[in-house]
C-alpha positions as protocol buffer text, in pm:
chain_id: "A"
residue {
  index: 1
  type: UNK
  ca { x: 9619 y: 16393 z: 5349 }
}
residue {
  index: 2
  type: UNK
  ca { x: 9634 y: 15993 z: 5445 }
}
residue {
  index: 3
  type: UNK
  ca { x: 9956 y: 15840 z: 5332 }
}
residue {
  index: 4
  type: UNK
  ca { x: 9786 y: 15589 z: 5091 }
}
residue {
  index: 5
  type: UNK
  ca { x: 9747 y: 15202 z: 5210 }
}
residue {
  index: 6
  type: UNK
  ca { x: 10034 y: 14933 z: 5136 }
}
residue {
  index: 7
  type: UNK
  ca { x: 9679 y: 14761 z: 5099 }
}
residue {
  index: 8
  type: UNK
  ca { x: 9585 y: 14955 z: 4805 }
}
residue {
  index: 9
  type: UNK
  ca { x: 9896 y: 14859 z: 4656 }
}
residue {
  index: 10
  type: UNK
  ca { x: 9746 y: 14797 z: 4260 }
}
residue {
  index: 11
  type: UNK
  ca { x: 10092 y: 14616 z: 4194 }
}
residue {
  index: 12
  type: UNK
  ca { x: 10087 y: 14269 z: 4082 }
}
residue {
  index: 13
  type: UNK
  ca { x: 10084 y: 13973 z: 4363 }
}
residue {
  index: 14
  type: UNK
  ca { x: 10458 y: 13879 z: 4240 }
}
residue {
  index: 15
  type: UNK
  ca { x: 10542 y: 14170 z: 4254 }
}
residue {
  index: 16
  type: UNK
  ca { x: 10484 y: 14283 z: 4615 }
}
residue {
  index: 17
  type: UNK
  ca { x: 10638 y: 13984 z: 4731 }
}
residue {
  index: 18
  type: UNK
  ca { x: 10380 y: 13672 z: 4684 }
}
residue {
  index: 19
  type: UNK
  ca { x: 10539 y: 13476 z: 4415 }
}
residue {
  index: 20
  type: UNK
  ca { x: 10682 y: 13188 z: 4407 }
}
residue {
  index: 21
  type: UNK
  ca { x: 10974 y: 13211 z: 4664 }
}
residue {
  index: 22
  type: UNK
  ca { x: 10658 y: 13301 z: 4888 }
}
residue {
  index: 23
  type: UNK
  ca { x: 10429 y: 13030 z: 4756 }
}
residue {
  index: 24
  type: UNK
  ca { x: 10714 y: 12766 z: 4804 }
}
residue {
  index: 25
  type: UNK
  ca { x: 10793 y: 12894 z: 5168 }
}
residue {
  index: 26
  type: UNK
  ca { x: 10395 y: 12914 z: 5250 }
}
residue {
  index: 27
  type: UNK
  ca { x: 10324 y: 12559 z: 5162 }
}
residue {
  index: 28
  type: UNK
  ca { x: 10631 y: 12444 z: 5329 }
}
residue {
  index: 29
  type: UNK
  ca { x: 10526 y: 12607 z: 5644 }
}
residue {
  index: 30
  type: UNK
  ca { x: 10170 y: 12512 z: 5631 }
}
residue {
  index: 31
  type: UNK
  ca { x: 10279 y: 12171 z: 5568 }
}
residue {
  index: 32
  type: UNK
  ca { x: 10464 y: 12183 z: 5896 }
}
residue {
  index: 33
  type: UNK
  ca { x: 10203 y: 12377 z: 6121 }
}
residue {
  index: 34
  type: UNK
  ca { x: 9838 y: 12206 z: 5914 }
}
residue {
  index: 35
  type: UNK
  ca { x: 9620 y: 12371 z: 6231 }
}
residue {
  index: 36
  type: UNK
  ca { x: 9483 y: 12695 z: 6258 }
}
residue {
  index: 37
  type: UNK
  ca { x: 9579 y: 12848 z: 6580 }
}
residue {
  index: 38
  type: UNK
  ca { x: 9329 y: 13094 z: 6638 }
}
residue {
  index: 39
  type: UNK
  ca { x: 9056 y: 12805 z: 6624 }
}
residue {
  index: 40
  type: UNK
  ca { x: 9281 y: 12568 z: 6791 }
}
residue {
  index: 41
  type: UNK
  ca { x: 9280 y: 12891 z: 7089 }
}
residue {
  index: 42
  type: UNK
  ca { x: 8868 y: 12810 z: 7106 }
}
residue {
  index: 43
  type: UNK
  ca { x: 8874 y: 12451 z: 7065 }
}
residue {
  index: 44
  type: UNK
  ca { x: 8830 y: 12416 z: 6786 }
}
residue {
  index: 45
  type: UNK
  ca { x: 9023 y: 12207 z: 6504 }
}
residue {
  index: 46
  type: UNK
  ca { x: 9048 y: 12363 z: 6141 }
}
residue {
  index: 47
  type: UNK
  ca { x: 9238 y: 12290 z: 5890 }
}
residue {
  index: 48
  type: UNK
  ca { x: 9527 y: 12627 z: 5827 }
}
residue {
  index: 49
  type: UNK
  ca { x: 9496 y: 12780 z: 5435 }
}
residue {
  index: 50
  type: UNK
  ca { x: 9653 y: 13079 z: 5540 }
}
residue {
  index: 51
  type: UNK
  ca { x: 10015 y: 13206 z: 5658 }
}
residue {
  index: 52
  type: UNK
  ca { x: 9896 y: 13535 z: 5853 }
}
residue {
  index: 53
  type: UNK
  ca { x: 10154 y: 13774 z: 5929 }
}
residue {
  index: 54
  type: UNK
  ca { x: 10118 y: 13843 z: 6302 }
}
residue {
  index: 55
  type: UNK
  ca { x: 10281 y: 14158 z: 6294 }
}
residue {
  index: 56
  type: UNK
  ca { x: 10153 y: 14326 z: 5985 }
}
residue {
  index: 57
  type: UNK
  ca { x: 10460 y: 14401 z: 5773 }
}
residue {
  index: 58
  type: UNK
  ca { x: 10289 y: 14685 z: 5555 }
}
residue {
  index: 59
  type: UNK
  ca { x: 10560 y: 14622 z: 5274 }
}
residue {
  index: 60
  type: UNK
  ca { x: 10829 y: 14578 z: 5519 }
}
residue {
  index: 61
  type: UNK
  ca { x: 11063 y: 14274 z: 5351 }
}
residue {
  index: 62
  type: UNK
  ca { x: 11282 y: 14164 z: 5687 }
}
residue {
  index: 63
  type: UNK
  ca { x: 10937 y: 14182 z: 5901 }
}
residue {
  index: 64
  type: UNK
  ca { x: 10763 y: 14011 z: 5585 }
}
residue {
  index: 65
  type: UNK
  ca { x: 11041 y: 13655 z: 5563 }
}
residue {
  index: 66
  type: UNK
  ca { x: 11069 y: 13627 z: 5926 }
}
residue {
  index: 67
  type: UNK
  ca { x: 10914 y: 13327 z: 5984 }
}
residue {
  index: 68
  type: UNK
  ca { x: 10869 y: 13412 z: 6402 }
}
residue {
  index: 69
  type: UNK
  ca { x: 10619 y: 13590 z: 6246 }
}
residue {
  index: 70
  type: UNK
  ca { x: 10415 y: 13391 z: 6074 }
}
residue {
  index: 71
  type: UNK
  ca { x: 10101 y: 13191 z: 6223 }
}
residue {
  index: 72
  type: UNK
  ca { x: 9869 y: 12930 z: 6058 }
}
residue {
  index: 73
  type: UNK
  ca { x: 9524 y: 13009 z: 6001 }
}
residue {
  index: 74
  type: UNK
  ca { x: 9193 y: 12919 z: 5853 }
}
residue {
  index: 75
  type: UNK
  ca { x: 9093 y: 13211 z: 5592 }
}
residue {
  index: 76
  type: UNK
  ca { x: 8769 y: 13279 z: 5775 }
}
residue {
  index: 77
  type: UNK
  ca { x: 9009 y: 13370 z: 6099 }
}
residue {
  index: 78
  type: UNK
  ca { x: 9241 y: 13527 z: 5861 }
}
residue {
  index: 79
  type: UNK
  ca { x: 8944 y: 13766 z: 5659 }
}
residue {
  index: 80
  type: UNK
  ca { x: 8736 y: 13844 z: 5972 }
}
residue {
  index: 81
  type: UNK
  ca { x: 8876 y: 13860 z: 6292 }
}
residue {
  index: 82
  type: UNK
  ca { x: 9228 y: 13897 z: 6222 }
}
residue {
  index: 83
  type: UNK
  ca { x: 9087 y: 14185 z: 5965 }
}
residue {
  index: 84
  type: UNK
  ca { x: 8902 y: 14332 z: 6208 }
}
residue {
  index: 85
  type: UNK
  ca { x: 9135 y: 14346 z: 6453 }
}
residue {
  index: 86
  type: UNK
  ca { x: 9438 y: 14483 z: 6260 }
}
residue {
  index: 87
  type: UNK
  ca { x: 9193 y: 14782 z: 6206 }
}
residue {
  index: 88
  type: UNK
  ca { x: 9048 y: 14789 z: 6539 }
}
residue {
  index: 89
  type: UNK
  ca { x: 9375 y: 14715 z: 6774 }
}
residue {
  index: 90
  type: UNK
  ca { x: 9112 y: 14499 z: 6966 }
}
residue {
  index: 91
  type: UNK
  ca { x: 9119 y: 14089 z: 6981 }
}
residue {
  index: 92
  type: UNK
  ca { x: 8784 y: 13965 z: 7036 }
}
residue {
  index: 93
  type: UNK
  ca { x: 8661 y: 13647 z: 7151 }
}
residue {
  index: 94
  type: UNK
  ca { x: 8756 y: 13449 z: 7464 }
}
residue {
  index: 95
  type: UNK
  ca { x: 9018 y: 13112 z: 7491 }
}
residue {
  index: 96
  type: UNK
  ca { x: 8911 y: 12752 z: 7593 }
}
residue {
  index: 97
  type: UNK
  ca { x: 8954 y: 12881 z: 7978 }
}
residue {
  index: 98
  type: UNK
  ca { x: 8693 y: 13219 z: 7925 }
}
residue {
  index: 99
  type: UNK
  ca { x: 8926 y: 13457 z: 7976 }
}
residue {
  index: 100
  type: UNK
  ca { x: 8915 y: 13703 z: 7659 }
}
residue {
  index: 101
  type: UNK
  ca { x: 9194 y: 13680 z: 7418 }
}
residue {
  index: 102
  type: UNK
  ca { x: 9292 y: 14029 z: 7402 }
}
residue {
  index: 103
  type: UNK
  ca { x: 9620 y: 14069 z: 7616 }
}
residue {
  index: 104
  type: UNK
  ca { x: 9522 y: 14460 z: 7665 }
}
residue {
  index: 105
  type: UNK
  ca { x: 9203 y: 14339 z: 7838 }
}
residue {
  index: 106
  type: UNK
  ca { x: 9129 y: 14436 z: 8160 }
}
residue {
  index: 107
  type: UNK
  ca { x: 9110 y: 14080 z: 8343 }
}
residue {
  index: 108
  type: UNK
  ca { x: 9433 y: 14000 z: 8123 }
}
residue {
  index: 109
  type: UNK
  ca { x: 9610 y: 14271 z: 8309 }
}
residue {
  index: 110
  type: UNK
  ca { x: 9847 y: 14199 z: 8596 }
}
């Protein structure tokens, strides 16, 4: 049987780490980094609501507070592609220059 999904996690917000140490550190960084990078990657300029966790930490604490971690995003980036992709393993979509965005690409490849 699946081991169930840190995702399906019925604990309260708080209580799996979003509270206000997080909300405090979130605005602070978003404050600091106001553009969504995924947009800003197809030239586009959006405001960032979101603090994505590039890695996915899955509960992890360390992985969760490391702020090399973090990115600023739009919630549309964060609750489709980023989604998507975290289930997929695939990036989709292509940068300003055309070439796709997914490093495991083929025309990405060395």
């Amino acid at each position: 049987m699946a081991e169930p999904s840190w995702r399906s996690d019925k604990r309260k917000t708080a209580e799996r780490g979003y509270g206000g140490k997080w909300q405090k550190a979130r605005e602070t960084f978003l404050d600091a980094n106001p553009l969504c990078v995924r947009c800003d990657d197809k030239g586009l300029t959006t405001v960032a609501t979101v603090v994505n966790h590039r890695v996915p930490h899955k509960g992890d604490l360390k992985l969760f507070w490391d702020r090399k971690n973090w990115e600023p995003v739009c919630k549309p980036c964060h609750d489709g592609d980023i989604q998507r992709e975290e289930r997929s393993g695939i990036v989709r979509g292509s940068g300003r220059d055309g070439r796709p965005l997914d490093p495991s690409h083929p025309w990405n490849r060395g």
